[in-house]
C-alpha positions as CSV (number, residue, x, y, z in Angstrom):
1,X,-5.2,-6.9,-20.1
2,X,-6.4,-7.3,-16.7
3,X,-4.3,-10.5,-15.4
4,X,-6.8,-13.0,-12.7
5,X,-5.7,-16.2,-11.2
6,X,-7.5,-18.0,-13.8
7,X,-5.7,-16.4,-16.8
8,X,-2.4,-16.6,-15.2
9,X,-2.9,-20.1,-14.8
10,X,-3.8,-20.8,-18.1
11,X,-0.9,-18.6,-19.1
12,X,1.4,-20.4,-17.0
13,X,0.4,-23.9,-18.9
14,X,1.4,-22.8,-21.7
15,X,4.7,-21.3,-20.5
16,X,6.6,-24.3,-18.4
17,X,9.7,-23.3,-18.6
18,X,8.6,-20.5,-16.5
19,X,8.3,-19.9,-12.7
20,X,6.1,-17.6,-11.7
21,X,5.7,-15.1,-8.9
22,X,2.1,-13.8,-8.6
23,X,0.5,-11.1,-6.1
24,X,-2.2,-11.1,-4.3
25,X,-5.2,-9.4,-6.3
26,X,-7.6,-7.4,-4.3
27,X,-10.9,-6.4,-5.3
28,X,-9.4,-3.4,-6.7
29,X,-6.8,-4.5,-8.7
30,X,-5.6,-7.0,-10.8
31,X,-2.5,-9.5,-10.2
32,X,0.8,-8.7,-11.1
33,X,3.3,-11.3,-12.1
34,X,7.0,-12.0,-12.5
35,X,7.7,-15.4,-14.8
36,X,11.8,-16.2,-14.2
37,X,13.4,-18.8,-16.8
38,X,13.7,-21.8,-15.3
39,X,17.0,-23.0,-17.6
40,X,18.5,-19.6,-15.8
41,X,20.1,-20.3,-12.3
42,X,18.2,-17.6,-10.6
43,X,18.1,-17.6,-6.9
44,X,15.0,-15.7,-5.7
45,X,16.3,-14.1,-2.1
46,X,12.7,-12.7,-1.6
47,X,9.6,-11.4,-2.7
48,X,6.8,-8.7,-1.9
49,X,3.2,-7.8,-2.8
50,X,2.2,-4.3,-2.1
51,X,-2.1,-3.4,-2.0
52,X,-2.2,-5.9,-4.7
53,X,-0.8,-3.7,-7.8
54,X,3.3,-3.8,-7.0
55,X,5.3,-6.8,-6.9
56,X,8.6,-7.1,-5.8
57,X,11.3,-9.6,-6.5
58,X,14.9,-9.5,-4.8
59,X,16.9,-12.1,-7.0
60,X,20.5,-13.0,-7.6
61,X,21.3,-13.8,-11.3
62,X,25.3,-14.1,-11.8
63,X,26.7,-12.9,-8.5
64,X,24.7,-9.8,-8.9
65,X,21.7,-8.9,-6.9
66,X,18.8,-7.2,-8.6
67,X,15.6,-5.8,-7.9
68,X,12.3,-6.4,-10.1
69,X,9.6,-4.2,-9.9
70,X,6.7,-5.4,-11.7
71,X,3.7,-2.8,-11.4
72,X,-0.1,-2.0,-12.5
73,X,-0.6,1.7,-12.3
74,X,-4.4,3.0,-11.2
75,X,-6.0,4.6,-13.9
76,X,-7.7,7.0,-11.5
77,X,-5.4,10.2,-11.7
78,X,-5.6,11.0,-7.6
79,X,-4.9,7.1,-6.9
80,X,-2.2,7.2,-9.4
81,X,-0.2,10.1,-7.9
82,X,-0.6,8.3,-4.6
83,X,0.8,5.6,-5.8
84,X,4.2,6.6,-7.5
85,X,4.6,8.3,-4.6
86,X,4.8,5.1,-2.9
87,X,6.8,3.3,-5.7
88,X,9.5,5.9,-5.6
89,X,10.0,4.6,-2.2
90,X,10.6,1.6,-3.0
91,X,13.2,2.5,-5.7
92,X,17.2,2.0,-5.2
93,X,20.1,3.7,-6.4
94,X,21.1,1.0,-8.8
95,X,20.5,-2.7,-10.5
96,X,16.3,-1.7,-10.4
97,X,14.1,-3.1,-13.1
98,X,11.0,-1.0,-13.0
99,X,8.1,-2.8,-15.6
100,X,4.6,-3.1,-15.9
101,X,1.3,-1.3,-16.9
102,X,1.9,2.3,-16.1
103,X,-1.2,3.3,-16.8
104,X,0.1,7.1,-18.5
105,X,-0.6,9.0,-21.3
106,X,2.0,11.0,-22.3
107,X,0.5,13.3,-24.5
108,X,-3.3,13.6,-23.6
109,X,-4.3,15.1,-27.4
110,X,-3.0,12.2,-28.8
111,X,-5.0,9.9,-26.8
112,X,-7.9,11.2,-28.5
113,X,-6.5,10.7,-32.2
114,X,-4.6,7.5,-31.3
115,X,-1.5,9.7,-32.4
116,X,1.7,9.0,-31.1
117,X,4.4,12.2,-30.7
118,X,7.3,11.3,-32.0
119,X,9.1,14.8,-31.7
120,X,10.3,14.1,-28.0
């Protein structure tokens, strides 16, 4: 699903306990969206949108500090090498949440059949 301002802000309506950390769509992409529990003390340190399709969220939760990154992949296979390319920089060595809409296939003949490989 293809995530807009107006169907995040219906989503978030019906979510309050929820606050939410939106990107910046572009023409060419989508927004991407972190929702953090409200109940949870959570102290958001930062956060980042990247061309509209990566969203980072530096956060605190328990004395620890962790990373979110909340993606949405471009289908087109040149623009999605690109891209991971980019998101690798953005990785770090440890306490990393990497989520989102990967936009991959791992087994291209099963696409076709709907057929998921099971054997791996």
């Amino acid at each position: 699903m293809h995530l807009t301002y107006d169907k995040l802000f219906a989503f978030s309506l019906g979510a309050p306990k929820y606050s939410w950390i939106f990107s910046e769509g572009t023409s060419n992409s989508a927004v991407v969206a972190v929702g953090l529990k409200k109940s949870v003390s959570i102290e958001v340190k930062s956060s980042k949108c990247v061309n509209g399709r990566l969203m980072l969220v530096d956060f605190e939760y328990s004395g620890e500090n962790l990373w979110v990154i909340n993606l949405y992949a471009p289908n087109n296979l040149t623009s999605h090498k690109v891209f991971f390319q980019e998101v690798h920089n953005y990785l770090l060595p440890s306490q990393t949440f990497l989520l989102g809409d990967f936009n991959s296939v791992l087994d291209p003949s099963g696409q076709a059949n709907r057929q998921i490989d099971s054997s791996s």
